[in-house]
N, C-alpha and C positions, 0 to 999 in steps of 0.2 A: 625489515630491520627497523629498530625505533632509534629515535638518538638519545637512545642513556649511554650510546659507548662515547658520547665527543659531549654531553652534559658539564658545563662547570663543577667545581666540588658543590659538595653538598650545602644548599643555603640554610638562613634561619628562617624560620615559619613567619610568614608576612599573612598580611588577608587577602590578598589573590591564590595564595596556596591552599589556604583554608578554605576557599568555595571550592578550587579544585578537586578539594581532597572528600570534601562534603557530597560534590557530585560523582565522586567515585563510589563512596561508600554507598551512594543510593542507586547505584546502576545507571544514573541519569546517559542518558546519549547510549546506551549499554555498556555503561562504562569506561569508551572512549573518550581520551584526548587529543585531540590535535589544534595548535594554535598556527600562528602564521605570521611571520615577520611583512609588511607590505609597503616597503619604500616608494615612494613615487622618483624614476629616475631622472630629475630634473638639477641633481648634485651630490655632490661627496658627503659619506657619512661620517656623524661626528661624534662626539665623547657621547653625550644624548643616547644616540641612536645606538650607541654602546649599550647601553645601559638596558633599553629597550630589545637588544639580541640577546642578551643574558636571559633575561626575565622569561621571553618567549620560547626559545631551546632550550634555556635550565627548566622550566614547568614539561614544556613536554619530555624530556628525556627523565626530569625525576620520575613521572608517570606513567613511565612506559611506552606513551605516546609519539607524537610524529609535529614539526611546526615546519609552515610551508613556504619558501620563501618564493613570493609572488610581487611581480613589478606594477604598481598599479599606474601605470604606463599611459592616462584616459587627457595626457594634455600635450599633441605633438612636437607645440610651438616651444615649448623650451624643454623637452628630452630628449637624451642623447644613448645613442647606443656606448660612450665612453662612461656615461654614470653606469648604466649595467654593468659594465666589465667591473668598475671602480668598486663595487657593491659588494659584487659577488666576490671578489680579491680578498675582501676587510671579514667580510662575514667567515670566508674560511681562515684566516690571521686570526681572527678570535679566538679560532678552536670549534669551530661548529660546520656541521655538514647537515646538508638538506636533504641528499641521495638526489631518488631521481623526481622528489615536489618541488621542482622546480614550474613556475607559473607566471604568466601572466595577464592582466588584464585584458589585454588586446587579444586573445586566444578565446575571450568570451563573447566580443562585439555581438558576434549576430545573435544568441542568447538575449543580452541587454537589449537587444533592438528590439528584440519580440519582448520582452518584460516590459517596454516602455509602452507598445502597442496595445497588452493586454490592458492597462493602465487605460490606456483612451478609450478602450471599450469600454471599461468600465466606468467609466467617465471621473476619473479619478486623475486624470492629468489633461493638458488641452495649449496647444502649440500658442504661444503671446507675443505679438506681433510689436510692441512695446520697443524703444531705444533701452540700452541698459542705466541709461540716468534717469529716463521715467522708472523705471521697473524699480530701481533704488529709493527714489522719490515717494513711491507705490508703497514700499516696504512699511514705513512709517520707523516709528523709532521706541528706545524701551519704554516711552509714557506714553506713545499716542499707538492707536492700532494701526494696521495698514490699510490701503482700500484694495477693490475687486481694482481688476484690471478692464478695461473695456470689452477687451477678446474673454473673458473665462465663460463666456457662455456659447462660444462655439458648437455646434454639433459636434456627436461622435464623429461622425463621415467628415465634417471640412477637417478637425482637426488629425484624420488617419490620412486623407487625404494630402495637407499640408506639411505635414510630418513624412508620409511616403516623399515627398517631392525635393523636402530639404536632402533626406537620403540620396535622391537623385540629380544633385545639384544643383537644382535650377536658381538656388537662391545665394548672393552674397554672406561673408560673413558682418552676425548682428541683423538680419534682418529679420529672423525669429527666432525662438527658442523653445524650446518643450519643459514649461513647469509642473510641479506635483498640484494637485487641487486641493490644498489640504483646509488652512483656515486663515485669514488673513489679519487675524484678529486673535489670536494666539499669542497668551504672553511669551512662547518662546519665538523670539524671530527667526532661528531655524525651519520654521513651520509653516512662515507665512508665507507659500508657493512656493516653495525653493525650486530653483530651477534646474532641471535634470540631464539635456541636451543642449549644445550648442552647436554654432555652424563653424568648421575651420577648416578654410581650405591650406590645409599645409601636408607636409608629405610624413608619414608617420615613421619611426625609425624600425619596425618590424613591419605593416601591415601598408607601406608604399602609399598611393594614393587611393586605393580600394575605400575607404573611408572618407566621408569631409563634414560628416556630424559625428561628435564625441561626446560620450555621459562623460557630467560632472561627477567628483570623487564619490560625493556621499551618497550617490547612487548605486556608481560602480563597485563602491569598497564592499557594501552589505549583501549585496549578494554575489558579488564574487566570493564573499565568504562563505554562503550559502551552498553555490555549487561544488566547493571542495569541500564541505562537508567539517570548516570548520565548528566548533563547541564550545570554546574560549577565545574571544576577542577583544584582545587586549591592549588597553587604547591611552595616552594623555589625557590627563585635567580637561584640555581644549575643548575635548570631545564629546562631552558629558551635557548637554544640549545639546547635539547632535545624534543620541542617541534613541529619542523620541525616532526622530527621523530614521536611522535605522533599524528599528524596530515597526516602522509602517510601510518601510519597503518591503520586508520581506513577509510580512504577514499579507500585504496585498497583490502581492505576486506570486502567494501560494508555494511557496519554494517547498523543498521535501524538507529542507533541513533547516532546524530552527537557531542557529549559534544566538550568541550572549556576547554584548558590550558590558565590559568592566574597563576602568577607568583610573588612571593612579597617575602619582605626581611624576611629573616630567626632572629631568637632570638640569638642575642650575647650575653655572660656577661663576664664581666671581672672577674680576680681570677678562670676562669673557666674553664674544657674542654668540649665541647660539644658533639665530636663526638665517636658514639657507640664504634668502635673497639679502643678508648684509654680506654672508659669506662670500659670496660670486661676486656682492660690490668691492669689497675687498679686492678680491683677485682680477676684476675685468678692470680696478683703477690703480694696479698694478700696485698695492700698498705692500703688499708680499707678492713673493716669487713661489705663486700659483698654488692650489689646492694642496698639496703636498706640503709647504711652507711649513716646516717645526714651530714656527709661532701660531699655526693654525690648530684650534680645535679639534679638526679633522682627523681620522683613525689614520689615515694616508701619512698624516701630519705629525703626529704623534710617532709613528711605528719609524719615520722616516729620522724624527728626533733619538729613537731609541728606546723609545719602549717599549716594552715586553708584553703580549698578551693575556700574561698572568696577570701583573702588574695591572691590569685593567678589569678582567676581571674581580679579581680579588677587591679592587677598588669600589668596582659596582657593588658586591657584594654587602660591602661595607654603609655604604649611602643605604641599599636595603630599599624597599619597597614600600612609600605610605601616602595617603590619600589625599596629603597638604602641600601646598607649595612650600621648596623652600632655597636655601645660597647653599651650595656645600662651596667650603673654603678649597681652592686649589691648591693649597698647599697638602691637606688627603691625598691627592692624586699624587704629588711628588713623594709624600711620604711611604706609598705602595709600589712604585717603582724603584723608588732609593732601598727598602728594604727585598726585594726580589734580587737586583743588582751587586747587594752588597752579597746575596749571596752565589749568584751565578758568573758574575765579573771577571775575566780574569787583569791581575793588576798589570802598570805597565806607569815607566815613567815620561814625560813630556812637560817641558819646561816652555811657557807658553810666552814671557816677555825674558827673552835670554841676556842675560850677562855672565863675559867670558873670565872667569879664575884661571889662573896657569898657575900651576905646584911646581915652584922654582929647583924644588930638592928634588921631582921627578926625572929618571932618566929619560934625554929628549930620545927621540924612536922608540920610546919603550912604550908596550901596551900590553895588555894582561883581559881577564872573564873572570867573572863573577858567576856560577851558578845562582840564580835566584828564583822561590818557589814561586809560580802564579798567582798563588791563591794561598794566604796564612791559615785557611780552616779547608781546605778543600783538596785534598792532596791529589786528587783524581785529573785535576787540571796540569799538574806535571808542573817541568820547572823549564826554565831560559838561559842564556847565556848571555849577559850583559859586560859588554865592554868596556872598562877604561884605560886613559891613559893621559899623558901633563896635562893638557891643558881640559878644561871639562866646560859645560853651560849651567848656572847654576840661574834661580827665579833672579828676577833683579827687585822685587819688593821681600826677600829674603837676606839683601844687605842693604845697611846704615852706617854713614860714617860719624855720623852722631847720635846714636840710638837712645831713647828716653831709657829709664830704670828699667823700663817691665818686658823692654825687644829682648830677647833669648836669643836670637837669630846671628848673621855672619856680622861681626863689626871688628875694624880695626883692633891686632893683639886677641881676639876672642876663637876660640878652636868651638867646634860642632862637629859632628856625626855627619857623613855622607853615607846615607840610605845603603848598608851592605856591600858600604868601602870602604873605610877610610877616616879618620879624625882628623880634619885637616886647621889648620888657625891662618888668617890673613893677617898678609905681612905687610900688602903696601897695596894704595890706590892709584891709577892711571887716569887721569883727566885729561879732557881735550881743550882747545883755546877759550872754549865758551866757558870751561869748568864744571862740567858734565862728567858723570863717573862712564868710562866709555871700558875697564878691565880693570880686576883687582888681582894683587899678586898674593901668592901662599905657599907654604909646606905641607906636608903631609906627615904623616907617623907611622914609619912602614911595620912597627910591631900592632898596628890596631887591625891588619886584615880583619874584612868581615863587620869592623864597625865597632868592637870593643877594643880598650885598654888594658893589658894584661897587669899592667898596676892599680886597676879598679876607680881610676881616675874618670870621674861623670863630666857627660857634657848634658847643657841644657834642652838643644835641638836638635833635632833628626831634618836633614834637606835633602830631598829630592834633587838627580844631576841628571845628564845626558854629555857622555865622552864627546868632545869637539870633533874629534876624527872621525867618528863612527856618527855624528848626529845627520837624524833627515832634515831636509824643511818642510814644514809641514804646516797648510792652514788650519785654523782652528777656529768654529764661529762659536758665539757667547751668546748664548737666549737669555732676554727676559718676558716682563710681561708685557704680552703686546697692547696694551693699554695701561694707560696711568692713573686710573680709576677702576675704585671694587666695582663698578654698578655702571657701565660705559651707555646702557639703554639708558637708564634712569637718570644719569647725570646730563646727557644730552638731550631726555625731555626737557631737562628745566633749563635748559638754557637757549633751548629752540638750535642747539646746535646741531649738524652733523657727529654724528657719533663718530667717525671717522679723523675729526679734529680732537681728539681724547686718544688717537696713537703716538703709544710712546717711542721717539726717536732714535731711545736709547737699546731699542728693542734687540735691534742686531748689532754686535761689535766683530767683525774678521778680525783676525790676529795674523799676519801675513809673516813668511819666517820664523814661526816656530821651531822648536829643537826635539825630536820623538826620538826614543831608542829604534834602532837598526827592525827589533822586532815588529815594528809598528810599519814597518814600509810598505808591503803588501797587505793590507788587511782589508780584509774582504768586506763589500760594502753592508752596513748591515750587523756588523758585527760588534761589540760593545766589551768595553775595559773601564778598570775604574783606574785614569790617572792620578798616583797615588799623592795625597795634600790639592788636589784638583777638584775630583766630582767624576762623576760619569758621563762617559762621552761614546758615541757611535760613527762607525766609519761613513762617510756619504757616500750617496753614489753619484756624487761629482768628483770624485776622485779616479786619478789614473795612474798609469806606471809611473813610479816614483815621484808621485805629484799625491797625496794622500789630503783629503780632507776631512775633520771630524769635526761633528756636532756634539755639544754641551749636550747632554741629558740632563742633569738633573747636580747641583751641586751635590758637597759631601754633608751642610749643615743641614739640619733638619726641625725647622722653627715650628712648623705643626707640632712634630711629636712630645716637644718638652712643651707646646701649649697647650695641649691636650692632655 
């Protein structure tokens, strides 16, 4: 089975499609496709890595083909069998299925081992007995060349020798390591011996302590590629000096199979960090509440905020595939999720900083329902039964008792529209000893059921309520951006600061004792409305029986799409 049935929709033609589509028509590989997603699991995926699943399972399922998802698992001391699970979780949330290519690294080891040993015969790599600050030192730099190492002229024998032994423990770690012998003097420093094993005596989360030497990535990644028989490998900007290197691995190790690095622009966003180890600083200096954090990047993070895996999709799609670095504005991403939401949402109302009206002309015990539909274009979402009765919760930046010309809203003598109840006008404000509006009083117009006037009498504003009697309490958290600069890397180059001191404070606001309609009390975590003059919001799964909490997705304005 290939994955054209769990494929994103159809993209626009990029230049990684186009070689695809070029080596299809020439039979190259006999025709096949298959690419390979290859996370190393040492943390949570993130918008990025989104971006990067698209690309890899939208090519192969356009193509008929197959993309592999393989853990390239080759560094034991910081991965975790929770990043795999975390992985594999996001990748199927996306929309993509791998069957059963599923892979890992460490499922190759003793492959690599002999790959690195053919290498020593052929005296093409040679065990360097070097600290790794000499070995750095060694390296040289982009003007000067590197030098030899003292050890590169080992025998085959010592260094098959020396190499069998670190296998077999004898040695601490950093006491040596296995480099390629390639040229040390090579304008790409990539080249100049990269080193291909090291010693780590730690316990691996698949393969226990049966290992204590592990290949370096850019060893491991190119012919693990080779042994699955990947064709297309599809890689970041980063990598693109790297790729010499992977192109001498495997033509020196004779593999059967010959794959191809291609290389394209990596996902930027502004207001962002992208890269893992700020991410884990983040969460190990407890700046957010852990991987999952809706302020986080993270797909975990996102999905947890509420958004939809179209909505991300569609998103990548749009960013598109091109060869150059660049920022995409984070406001795209809110604009693709606010357009998916507006259409799958169903509404619902929730009055987040409450103040209490009592409709004095109301009769007291008396309560009443309102049918009201879900969804104004979507009839298939059905409709609700919203209750009022005297006294209701209306916003409290919805009334002024002094309101400028242009406030529409509730003010002293002024009647408004209650959302699919009611025309109601206030009649009087209750203040407390400080002078704080703490309740305002009003009437109602019992011929406006439904929200009109049967004498065609306009009002200027429609507000959103929730009946006092029937209201939940309900928290409600407010995102912004977790940073107070477009450029939080770049800003904290230049000032030698921690990027961490550029988090904005204002990032999370809890609203404790909110007011939600009755229908909002059990709702399932995970599940998303649009609170109507609010934004879109999702249930959390810190919510419990009768304790409901919802995360902000995404306001109602949308300052991309009119800048755009």
């Amino acid at each position: 089975m290939s994955d054209a049935d769990t494929a994103a929709p159809a993209q626009p033609q990029d230049f990684i499609r186009e070689i695809v589509a070029a080596d299809v028509a020439a039979g190259k590989n006999g025709g096949r496709v298959v690419t390979r997603f290859p996370p190393e699991p040492n943390g949570y995926l993130h918008i990025g890595h989104a971006k990067a699943i698209c690309l890899d399972f939208g090519v192969a399922g356009e193509f008929g083909g197959y993309c592999n998802l393989r853990f390239d698992d080759t560094n034991p001391v910081k991965e975790d069998v929770e990043y795999v699970d975390s992985i594999k979780d996001d990748v199927k949330w996306l929309g993509f299925e791998w069957h059963e290519r599923e892979y890992y690294a460490s499922d190759y080891y003793e492959q690599l081992y002999g790959f690195a040993e053919t290498l020593i015969r052929k005296g093409l790599a040679y065990v360097d007995s070097l600290s790794a600050d000499d070995i750095r030192e060694h390296r040289g730099t982009l003007t000067e060349p590197g030098k030899d190492s003292p050890y590169r002229t080992r025998s085959v024998d010592e260094n098959l020798d020396l190499f069998r032994r670190m296998r077999g423990g004898e040695f601490p770690d950093g006491a040596h390591v296995l480099r390629a012998k390639i040229d040390m003097r090579s304008p790409n420093i990539t080249l100049r011996d990269p080193v291909l094993y090291r010693i780590r005596h730690a316990e691996h989360h698949r393969t226990g302590n049966a290992w204590c030497v592990y290949p370096m990535y850019d060893f491991a990644h190119p012919l693990s590629d080779a042994i699955e028989g990947v064709t297309h490998s599809l890689c970041t900007l980063e990598y693109v000096d790297h790729r010499p290197l992977y192109d001498w691995a495997i033509e020196h190790t004779r593999t059967e199979a010959r794959p191809r690095q291609y290389e394209f622009a990596r996902l930027n966003l502004n207001y962002t960090v992208m890269s893992k180890r700020k991410l884990l600083q983040l969460v190990e200096q407890k700046h957010v509440n852990g991987w999952d954090d809706p302020r986080m990047p993270t797909v975990s993070g996102l999905r947890r905020r509420g958004y939809t895996p179209e909505s991300i999709r569609d998103f990548c799609a749009r960013v598109g595939v091109a060869k150059k670095e660049n920022v995409i504005d984070v406001g795209l991403l809110e604009h693709c999720v606010r357009e998916d939401l507006n259409r799958r949402a169903p509404r619902a109302m929730a009055v987040l900083r409450p103040l209490k009206l009592v409709l004095t002309n109301y009769p007291e015990g008396q309560s009443e329902e309102f049918a009201v539909a879900n969804h104004p274009d979507n009839a298939s979402l059905g409709s609700r039964r919203v209750p009022f009765s005297r006294e209701i919760y209306i916003e409290r930046d919805d009334f002024m008792e002094d309101p400028p010309k242009k406030f529409f809203r509730l003010a002293p003598g002024r009647e408004v529209r209650l959302r699919n109840a009611y025309l109601v006008t206030c009649t009087g404000v209750i203040k407390n000893a400080a002078g704080e509006i703490v309740e305002l009083r009003g009437t109602y117009d019992p011929a406006t059921r439904g929200g009109d006037a049967p004498d065609g009498r306009k009002v200027k504003a429609t507000l959103h309520w929730v009946s006092a009697a029937n209201a939940i309490d309900a928290e409600i958290r407010l995102y912004d951006r977790l940073f107070t600069t477009e450029d939080p890397d770049g800003s904290a180059a230049k000032t030698g600061a921690d990027f961490t001191s550029l988090i904005n404070p204002q990032s999370l606001e809890a609203l404790k004792g909110c007011k939600i309609e009755p229908s909002l009390a059990n709702a399932a975590s995970g599940s998303r409305y649009q609170f109507e003059r609010q934004g879109y919001f999702c249930a959390d799964p810190d919510s419990s029986a009768g304790k409901p909490v919802f995360n902000r997705t995404v306001s109602l304005k949308d300052s991309w799409a009119k800048a755009s």
